[in-house]
C-alpha positions as a Python dict, from the first residue, in 0.01 Angstrom:
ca = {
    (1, 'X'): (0, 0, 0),
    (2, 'X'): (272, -246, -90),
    (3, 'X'): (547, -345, 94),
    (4, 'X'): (884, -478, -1),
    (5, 'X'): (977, -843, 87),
    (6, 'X'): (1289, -1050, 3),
    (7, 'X'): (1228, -1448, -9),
    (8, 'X'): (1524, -1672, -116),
    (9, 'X'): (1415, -1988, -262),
    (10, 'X'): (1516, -2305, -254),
    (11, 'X'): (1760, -2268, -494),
    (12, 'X'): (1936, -1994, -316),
    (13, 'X'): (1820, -1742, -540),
    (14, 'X'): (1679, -1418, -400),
    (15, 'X'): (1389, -1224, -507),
    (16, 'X'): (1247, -868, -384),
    (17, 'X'): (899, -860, -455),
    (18, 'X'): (633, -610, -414),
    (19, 'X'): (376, -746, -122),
    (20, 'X'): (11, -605, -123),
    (21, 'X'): (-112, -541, 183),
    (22, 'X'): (-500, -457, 122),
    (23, 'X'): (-554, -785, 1),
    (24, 'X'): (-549, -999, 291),
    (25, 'X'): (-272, -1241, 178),
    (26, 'X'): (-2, -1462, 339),
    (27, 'X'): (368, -1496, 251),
    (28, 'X'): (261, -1853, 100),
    (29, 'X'): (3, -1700, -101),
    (30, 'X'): (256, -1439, -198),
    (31, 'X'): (529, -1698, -262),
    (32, 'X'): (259, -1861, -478),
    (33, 'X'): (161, -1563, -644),
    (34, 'X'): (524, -1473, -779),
    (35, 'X'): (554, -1865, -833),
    (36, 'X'): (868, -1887, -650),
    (37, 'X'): (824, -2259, -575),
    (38, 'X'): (706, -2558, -792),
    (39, 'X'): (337, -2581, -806),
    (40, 'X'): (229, -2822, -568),
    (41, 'X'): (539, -2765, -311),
    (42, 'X'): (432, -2469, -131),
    (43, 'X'): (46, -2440, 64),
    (44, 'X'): (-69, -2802, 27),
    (45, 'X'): (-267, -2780, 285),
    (46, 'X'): (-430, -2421, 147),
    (47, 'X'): (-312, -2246, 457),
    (48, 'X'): (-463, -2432, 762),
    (49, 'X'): (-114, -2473, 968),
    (50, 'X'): (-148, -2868, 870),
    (51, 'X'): (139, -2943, 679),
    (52, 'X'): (490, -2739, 688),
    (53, 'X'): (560, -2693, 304),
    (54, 'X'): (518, -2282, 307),
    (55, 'X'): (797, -2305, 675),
    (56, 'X'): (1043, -2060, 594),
    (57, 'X'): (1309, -1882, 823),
    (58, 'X'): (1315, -1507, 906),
    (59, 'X'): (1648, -1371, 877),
    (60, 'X'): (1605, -1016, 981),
    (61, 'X'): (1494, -874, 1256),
    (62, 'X'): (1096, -787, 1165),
    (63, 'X'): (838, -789, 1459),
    (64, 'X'): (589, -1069, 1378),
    (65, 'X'): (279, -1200, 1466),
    (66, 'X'): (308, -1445, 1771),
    (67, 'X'): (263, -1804, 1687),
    (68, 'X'): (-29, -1969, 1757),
    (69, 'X'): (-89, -2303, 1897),
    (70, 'X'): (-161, -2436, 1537),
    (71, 'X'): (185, -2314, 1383),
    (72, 'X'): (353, -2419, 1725),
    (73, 'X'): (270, -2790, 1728),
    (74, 'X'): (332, -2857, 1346),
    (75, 'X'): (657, -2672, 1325),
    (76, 'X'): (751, -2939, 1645),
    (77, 'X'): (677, -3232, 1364),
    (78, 'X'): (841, -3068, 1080),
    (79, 'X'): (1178, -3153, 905),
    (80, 'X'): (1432, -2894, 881),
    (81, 'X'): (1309, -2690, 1180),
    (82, 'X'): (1551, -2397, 1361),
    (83, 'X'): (1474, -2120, 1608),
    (84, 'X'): (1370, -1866, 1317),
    (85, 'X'): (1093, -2077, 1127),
    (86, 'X'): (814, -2000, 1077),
    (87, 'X'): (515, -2124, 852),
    (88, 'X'): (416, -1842, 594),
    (89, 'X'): (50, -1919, 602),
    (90, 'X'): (56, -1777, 940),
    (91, 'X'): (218, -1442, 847),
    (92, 'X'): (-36, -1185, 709),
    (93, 'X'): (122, -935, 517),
    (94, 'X'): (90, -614, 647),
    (95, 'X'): (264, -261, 677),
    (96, 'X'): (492, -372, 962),
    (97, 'X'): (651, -615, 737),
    (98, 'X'): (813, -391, 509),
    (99, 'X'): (1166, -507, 430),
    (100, 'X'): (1142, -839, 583),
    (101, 'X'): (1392, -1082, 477),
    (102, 'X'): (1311, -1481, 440),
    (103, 'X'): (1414, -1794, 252),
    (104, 'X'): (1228, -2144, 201),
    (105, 'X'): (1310, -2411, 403),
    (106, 'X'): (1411, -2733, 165),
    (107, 'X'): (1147, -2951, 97),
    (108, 'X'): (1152, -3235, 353),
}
């Protein structure tokens, strides 16, 4: 089943796109997939919580996954930080996330 997401870039322009959530993706990998960020500015890292180039900030109010100890401690080292990042890698997409609303933090 897919599920509709809306991700403003960095541009300030906002996309809905349809999410697929059988396949086991991530909002980076689905930010990838659409190509809604320049190649090599999004997932460096390929999705470990290392680096915070997929941090985005929710601005709706969608339950979420809890942060783990990983996403935690390398949003406390990343640029741009407020109280509603959160690094896409670490968001599964799944039925609960059905009109969730989020927008790419600048690139640091």
């Amino acid at each position: 089943m897919d599920i509709t997401i809306k991700i403003t870039d960095r541009e300030g322009e906002i996309h809905e796109v349809q999410a697929p959530t059988d396949m086991n993706m991530n909002i980076m990998e689905l930010v990838r997939m659409y190509e809604l960020a320049p190649e090599g500015t999004i997932g460096i890292c390929g999705g470990m919580a290392m680096c915070a180039s997929c941090q985005c900030y929710v601005l709706n109010d969608i339950e979420l996954p809890g942060m783990g100890d990983d996403e935690d401690a390398m949003l406390s080292e990343a640029f741009n930080v407020k109280p509603n990042s959160r690094l896409g890698c670490q968001i599964n997409l799944t039925e609960n996330l059905e009109g969730l609303e989020i927008e790419l933090a600048p690139e640091s």
